[in-house]
Each structure stands twice: as C-alpha cells, then as structure tokens.
C-alpha positions as a LaTeX table, in Angstrom:
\begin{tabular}{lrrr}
\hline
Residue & $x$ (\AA) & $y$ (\AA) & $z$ (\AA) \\
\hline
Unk1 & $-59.91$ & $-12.67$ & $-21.42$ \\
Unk2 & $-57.92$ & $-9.59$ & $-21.36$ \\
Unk3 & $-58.43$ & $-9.05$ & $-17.43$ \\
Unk4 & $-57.61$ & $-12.94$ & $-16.45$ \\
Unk5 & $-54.31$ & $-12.33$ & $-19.34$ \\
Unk6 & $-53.17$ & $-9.28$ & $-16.95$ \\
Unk7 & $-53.76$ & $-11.13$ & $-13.50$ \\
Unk8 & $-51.42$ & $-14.12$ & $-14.93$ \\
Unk9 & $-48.78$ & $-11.46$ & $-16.37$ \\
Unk10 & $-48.51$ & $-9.82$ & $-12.42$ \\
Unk11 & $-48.40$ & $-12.97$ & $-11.00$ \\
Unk12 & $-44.99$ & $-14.21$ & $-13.32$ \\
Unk13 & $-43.70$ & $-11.19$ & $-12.47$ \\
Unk14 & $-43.83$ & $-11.38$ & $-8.92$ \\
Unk15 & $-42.61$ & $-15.23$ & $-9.17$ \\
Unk16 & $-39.80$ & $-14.24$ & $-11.02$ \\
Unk17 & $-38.98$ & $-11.32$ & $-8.64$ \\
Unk18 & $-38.93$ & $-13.86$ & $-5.77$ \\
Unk19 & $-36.69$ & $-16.05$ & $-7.63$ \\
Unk20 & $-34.02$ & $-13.36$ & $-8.10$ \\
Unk21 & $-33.91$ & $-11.94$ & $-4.62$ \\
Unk22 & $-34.03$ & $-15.66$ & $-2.65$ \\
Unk23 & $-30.78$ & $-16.36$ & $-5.44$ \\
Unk24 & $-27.61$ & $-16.38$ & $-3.32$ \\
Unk25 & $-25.74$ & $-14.94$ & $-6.71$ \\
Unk26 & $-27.80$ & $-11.99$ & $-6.23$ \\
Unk27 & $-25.55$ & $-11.38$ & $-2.93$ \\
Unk28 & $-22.15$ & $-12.57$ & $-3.61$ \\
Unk29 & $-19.49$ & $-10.29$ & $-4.00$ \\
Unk30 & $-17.97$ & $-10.12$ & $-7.61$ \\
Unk31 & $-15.04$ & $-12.67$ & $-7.38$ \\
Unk32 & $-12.25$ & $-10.25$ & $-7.90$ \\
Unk33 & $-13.69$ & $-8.15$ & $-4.65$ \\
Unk34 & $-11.79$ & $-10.03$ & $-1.70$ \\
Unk35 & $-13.04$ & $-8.72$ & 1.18 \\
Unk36 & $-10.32$ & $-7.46$ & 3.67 \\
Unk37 & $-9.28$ & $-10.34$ & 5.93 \\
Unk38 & $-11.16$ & $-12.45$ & 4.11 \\
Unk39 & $-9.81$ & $-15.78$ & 2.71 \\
Unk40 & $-9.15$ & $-14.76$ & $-0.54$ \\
Unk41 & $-6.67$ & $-12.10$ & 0.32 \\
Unk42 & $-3.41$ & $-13.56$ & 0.10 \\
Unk43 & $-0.50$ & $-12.97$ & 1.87 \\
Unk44 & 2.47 & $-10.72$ & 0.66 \\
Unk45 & 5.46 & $-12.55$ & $-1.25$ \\
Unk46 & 8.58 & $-12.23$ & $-2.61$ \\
Unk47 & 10.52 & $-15.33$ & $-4.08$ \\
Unk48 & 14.19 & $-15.78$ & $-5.71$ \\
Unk49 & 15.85 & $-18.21$ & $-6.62$ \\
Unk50 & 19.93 & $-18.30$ & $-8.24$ \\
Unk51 & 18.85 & $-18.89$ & $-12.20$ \\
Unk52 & 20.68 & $-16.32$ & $-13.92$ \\
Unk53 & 23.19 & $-15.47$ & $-11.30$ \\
Unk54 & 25.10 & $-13.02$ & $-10.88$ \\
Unk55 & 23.59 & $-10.85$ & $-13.83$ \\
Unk56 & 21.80 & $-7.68$ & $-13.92$ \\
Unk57 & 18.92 & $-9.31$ & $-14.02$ \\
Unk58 & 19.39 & $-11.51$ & $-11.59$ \\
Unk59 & 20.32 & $-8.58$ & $-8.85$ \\
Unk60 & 17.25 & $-6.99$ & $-10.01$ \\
Unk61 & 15.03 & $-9.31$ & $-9.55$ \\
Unk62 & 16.28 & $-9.67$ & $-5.72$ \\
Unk63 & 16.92 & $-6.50$ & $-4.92$ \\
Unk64 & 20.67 & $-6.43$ & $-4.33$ \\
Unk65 & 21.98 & $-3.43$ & $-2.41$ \\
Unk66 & 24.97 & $-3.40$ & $-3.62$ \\
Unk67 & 27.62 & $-2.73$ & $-0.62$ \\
Unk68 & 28.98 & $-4.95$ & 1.78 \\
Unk69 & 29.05 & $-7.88$ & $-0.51$ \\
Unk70 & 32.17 & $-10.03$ & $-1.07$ \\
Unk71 & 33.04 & $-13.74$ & $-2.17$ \\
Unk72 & 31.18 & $-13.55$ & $-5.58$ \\
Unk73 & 34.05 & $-15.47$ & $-6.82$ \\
Unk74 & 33.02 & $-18.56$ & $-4.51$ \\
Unk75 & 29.80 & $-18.63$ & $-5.51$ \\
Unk76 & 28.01 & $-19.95$ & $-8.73$ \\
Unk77 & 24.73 & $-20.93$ & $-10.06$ \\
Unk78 & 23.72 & $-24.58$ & $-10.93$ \\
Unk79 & 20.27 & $-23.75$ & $-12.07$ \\
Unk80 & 18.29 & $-22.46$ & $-9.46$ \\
Unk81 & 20.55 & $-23.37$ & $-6.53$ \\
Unk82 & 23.29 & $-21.44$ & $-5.74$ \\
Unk83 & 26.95 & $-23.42$ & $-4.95$ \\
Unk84 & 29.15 & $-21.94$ & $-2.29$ \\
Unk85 & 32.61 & $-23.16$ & $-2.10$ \\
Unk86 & 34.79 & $-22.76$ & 1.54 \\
Unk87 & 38.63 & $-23.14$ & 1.18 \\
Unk88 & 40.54 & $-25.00$ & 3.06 \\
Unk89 & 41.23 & $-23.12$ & 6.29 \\
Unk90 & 39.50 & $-20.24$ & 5.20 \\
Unk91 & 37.31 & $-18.03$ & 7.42 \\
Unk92 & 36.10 & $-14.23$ & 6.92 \\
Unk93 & 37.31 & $-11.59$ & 5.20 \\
Unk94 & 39.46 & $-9.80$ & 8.15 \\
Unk95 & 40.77 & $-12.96$ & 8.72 \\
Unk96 & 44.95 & $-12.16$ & 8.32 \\
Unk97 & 46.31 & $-15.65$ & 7.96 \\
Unk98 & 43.68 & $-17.96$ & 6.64 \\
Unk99 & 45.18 & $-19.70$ & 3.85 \\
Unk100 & 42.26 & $-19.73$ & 1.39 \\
Unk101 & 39.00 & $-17.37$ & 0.89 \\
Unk102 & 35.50 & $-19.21$ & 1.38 \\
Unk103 & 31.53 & $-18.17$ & 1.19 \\
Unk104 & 30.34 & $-14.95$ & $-0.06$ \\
Unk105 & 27.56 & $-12.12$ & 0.85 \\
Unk106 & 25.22 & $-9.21$ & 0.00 \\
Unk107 & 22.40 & $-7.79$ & 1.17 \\
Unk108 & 18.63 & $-7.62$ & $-0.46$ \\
Unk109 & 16.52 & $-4.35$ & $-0.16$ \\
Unk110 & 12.96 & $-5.22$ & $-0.89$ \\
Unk111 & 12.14 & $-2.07$ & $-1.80$ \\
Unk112 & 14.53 & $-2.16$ & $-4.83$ \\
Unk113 & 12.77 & $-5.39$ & $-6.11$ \\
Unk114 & 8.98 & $-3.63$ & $-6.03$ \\
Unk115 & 8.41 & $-5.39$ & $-2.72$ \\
Unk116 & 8.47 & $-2.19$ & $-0.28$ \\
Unk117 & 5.26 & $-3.33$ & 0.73 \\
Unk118 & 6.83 & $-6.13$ & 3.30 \\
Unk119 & 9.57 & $-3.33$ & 5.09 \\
Unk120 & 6.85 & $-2.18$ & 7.29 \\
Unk121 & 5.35 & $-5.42$ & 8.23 \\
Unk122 & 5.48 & $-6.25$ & 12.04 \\
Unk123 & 6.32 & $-9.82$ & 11.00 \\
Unk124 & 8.41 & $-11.37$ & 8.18 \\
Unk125 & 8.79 & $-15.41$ & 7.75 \\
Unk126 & 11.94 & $-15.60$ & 5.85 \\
Unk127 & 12.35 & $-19.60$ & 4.23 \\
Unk128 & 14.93 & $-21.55$ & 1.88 \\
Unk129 & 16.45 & $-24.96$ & 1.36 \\
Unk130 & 19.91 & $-25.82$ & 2.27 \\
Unk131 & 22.22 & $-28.62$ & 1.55 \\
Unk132 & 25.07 & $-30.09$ & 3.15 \\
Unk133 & 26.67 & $-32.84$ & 1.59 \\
Unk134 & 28.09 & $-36.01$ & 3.05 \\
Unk135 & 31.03 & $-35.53$ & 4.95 \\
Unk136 & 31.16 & $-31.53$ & 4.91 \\
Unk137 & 33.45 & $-30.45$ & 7.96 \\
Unk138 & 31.57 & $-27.44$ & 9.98 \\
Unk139 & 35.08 & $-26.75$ & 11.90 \\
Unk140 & 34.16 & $-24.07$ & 14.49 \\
Unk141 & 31.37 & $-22.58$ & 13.35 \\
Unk142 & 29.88 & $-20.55$ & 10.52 \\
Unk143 & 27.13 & $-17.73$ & 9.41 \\
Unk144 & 24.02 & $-18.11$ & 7.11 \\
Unk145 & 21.61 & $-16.44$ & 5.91 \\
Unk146 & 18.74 & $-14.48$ & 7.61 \\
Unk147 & 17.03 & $-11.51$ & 7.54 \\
Unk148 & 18.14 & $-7.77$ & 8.20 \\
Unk149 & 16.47 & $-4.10$ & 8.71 \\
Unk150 & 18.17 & $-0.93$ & 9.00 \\
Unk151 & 21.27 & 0.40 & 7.48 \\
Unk152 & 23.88 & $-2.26$ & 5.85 \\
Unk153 & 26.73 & $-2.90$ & 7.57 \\
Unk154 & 25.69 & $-1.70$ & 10.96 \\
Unk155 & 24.78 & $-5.37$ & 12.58 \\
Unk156 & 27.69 & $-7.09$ & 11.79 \\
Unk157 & 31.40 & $-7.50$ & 12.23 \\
Unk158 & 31.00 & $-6.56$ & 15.49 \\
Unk159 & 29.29 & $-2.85$ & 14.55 \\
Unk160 & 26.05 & $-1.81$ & 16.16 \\
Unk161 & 24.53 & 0.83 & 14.70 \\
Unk162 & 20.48 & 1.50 & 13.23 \\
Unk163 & 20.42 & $-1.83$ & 12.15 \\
Unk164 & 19.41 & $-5.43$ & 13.01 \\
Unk165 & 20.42 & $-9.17$ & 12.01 \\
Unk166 & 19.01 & $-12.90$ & 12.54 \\
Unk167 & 21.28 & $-15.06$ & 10.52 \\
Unk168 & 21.74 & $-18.50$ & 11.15 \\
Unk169 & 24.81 & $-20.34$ & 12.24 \\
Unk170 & 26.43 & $-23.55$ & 13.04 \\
Unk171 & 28.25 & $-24.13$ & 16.07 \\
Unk172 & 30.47 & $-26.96$ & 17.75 \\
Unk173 & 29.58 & $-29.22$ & 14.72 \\
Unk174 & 26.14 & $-28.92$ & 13.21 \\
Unk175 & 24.58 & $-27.50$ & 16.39 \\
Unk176 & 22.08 & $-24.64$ & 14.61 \\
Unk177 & 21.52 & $-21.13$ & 16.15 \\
Unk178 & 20.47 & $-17.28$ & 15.64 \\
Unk179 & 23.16 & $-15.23$ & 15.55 \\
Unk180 & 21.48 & $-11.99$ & 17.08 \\
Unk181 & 22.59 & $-8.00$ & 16.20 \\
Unk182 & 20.49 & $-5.62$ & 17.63 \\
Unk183 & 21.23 & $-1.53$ & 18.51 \\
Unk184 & 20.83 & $-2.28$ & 22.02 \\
Unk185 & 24.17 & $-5.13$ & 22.10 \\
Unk186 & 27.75 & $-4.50$ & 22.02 \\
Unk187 & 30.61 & $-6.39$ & 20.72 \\
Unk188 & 29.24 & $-9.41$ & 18.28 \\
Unk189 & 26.58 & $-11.15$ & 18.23 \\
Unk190 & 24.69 & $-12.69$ & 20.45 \\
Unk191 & 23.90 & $-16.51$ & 20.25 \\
Unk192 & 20.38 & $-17.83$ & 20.62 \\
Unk193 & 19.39 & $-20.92$ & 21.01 \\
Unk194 & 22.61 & $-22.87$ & 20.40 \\
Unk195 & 21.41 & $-26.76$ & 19.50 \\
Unk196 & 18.21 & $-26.51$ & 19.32 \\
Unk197 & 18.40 & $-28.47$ & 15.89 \\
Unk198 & 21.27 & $-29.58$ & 13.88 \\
Unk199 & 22.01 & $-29.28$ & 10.70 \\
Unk200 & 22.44 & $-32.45$ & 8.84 \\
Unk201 & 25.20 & $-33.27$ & 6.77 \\
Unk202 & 24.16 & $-35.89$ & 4.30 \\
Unk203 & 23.72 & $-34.75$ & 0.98 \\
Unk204 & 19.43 & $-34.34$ & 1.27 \\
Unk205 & 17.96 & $-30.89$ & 0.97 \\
Unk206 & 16.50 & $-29.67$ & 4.26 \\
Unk207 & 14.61 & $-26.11$ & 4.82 \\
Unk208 & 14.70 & $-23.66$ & 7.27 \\
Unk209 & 12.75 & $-21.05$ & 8.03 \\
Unk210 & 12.56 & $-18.44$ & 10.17 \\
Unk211 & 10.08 & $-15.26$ & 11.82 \\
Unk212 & 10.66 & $-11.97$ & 13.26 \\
Unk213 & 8.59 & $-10.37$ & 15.18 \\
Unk214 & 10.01 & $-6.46$ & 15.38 \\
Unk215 & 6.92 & $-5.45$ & 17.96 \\
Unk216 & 7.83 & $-7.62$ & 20.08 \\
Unk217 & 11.40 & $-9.34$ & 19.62 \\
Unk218 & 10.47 & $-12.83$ & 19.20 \\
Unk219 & 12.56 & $-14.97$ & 17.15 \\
Unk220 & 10.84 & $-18.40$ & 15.64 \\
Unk221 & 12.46 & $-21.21$ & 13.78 \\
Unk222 & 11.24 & $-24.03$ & 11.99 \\
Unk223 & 13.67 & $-26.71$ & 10.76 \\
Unk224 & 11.82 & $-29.06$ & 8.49 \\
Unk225 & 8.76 & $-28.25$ & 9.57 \\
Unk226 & 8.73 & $-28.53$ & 12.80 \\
Unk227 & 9.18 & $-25.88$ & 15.13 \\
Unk228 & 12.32 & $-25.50$ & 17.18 \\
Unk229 & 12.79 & $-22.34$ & 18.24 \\
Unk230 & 10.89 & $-19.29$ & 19.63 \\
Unk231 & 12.70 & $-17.02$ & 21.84 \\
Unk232 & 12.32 & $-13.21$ & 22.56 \\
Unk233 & 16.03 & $-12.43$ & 21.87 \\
Unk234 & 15.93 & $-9.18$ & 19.67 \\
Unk235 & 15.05 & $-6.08$ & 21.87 \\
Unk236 & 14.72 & $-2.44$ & 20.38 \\
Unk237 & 13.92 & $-3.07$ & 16.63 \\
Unk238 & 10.54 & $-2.44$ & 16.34 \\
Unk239 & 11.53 & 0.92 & 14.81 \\
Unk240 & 13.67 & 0.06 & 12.02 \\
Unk241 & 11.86 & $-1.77$ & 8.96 \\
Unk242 & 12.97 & $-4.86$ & 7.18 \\
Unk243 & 15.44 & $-4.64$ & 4.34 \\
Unk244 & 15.40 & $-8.19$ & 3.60 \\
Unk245 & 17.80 & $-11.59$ & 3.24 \\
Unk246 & 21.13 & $-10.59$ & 4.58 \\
Unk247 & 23.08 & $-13.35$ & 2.68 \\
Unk248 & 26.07 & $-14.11$ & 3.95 \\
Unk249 & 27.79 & $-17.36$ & 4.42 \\
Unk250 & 31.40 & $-17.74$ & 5.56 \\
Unk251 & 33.43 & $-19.45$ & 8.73 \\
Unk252 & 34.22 & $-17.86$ & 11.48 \\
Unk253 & 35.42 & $-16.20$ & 13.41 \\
Unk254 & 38.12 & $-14.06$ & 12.77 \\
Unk255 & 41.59 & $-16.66$ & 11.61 \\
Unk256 & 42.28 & $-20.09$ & 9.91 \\
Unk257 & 40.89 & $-21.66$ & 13.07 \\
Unk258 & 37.27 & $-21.09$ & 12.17 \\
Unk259 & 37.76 & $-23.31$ & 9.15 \\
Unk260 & 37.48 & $-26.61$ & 7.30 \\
Unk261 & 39.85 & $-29.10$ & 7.17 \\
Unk262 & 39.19 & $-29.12$ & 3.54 \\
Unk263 & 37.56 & $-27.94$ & 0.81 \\
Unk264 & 33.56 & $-27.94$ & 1.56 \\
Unk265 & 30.42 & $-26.86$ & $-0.71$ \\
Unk266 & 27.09 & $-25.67$ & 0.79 \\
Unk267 & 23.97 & $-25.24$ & $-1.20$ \\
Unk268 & 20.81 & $-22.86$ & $-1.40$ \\
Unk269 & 17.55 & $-22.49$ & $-3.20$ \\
Unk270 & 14.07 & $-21.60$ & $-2.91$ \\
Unk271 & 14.32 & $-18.47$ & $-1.16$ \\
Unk272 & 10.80 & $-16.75$ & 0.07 \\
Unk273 & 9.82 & $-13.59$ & 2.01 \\
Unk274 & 6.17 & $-13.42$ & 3.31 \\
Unk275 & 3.98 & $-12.14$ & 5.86 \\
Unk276 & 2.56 & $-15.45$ & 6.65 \\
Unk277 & 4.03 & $-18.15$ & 7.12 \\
Unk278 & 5.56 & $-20.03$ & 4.51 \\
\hline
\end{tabular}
C-alpha cells in the first residue's frame, strides 16, 4: 500500500505543477508594472483651472512666472472659469489713446508647477474652453491664449529673441488664427491660417485646442473637435523647450481702433497640457 500511496502522491504533484505553469496569472506582469509603450502608460498632464484665483496658491498650482503679466485688475474668478472684461475702446498696453484698459496676461513655466517633465517633449497639445457671449463685438482683432517656449517676453510685442509663441486670435470678426513668433521672423507676428474656423459668439462654451510640433514646425488646431488646421508655420524652435500657456488676451493692435464698441466679457476654463492629445 505504501508503494501505490507514493505513485498517487507524484502523480498530484505533477498535475498540480501543470496546472500552475499552463495558468496565464503565472505570466502576467504585476499590475502596477506598465510596460513601456504599453497601454497602461498614460500620457503626461498638467490641468488648471481659475478656482482660487489670483492667490498664492492659485499661481502655484500653474506655475506663474511672474513677469510680463498685466490686466489682473480685468480679470476675476467665477468658480473655475476665469471672466475677462475689455473696455470700451480699449486695446494693449502701449496703446497711447485708448480710452479704457481691457484683458490681462502672464506666462506659465511648467517647471515651476512640478511638470518639467513636458518642456522637453517634441509635442505639446495645449486645450481649454472659451466663451463668447451673445452679441460680443470682436472690433479688429484680438490675442488668446497659446503656448510658449523660451525666454518671456522675447515673442511678442514685436521682439524676437530665444523664444517662441502660438496664441490664438480673432480677426475681421470671429475669423480664428495662429498668431506665429518664432527667432527666425521679424517685426510681429505672423498670421496662420486666418478663417479657418470662427469663433462663435453666442453665449455656448466651445473648446479649442491646439499642437506643436517643435521637430518639425507643424502647427494643428482642433475647434470643437474637429480638426481645422495643420500647417508647418513655426521654423527654428526645435531647440528651445516649452514653458507653457502664454495667457494673454487683449485687442489689438496698438490704439483705440483695435477695440470694442463697448464693454465685452470673454470666458475660460478647463485648461490642459499633455503629450497626447487631449
């Protein structure tokens, strides 16, 4: 009895060995262990909204760099969204006989927010809703936000320096560009794309989004979804990082021209920064 009781004790050991090694848990990678490339590794974000603004905490949480900003006084926070008033007539800052002030700016450095991880990517999607309420009056033409690398306040204003800029604009109306600074322009920017999408005016929150592509120069834009943009319009950058959202928002143009026949109110919220798109 004791031989046959050692033959069946080999032979549920073997059975059980089989088990284990045709088990596919006995090849799967713990869950935490993402494999490069794989599907579990997620992309690289940064996200802001306006809750909290203009506090410490607030510029801390996006990164602000401090210099080159202006208008804080037309700006304030209604929860997460951020409301930007525009005089009457108003227009930038140099602007010498513009009746009222209107929009504001300042620049994000992702590296001051724990995010230096995206300033070396070779392509940032930057995305956030805006909303233009019934009625608003885009006079000539205005700036919005986009994204930035280099040194602040050297792609803008009509100074080219180490830097680079893709904010947005409206032009002739609600007819939506890129406003384009590279090193390798002069004067101001250079306009890209001019009506390629409008920007609507009635009171519904739309996004936009846009890509940069420093290796190569392309430019991408997606209004609402759907794509309506992708032009290789910004040479010579693809050795200066990203620095992030260059926020600024304004009319103009240089004098009272640029401006709205009255008083007008933009809104933003929902800002991201990824390397995929958002």
């Amino acid at each position: 009895m004791s031989h046959l009781a050692s033959r069946l004790a080999k032979t549920l050991l073997a059975v059980a060995v089989s088990a284990v090694a045709l088990s596919p848990a006995a090849h799967a990678a713990p869950a935490s262990a993402a494999l490069p490339g794989s599907v579990e590794a997620a992309a690289s974000t940064w996200t802001g909204t306006f809750s909290g603004f203009p506090s410490s905490s607030w510029r801390d949480a996006w990164g602000v760099d401090g210099s080159g900003e202006f208008g804080f006084g037309n700006m304030k926070a209604s929860g997460a969204t951020l409301d930007v008033k525009y005089g009457k007539g108003s227009s930038a800052p140099s602007c010498t006989n513009c009746p009222t002030s209107g929009g504001g700016q300042f620049y994000q450095n992702l590296a001051k927010n724990g995010h230096s991880d995206l300033t070396g990517a070779t392509t940032l999607y930057l995305k956030y809703d805006v909303r233009f309420p019934s009625g608003f009056d885009f006079g000539l033409g205005g700036k919005l936000p986009g994204l930035y690398g280099g040194n602040t306040g050297e792609a803008s204003g009509g100074n080219h320096g180490q830097a680079w800029s893709t904010r947005f604009m409206f032009r002739n109306g609600s007819k939506g560009e890129v406003y384009v600074y590279t090193p390798t322009d002069d004067g101001y920017g250079k306009d890209i794309g001019l009506g390629s999408w409008n920007f609507s005016p009635d009171g519904s929150t739309h996004t936009i989004q846009q890509s940069v592509n420093r290796s190569t120069g392309q430019i991408t834009v997606w209004y609402d979804g759907e794509q309506v943009l992708s032009s290789k319009s910004a040479p010579g950058i693809s050795g200066i990082k990203f620095k992030g959202v260059f926020f600024s928002t304004f009319f103009g143009g240089h004098d009272t021209s640029w401006g709205p026949k009255k008083e007008v109110h933009s809104y933003f919220s929902n800002f991201a920064i990824s390397t995929s798109k958002l």
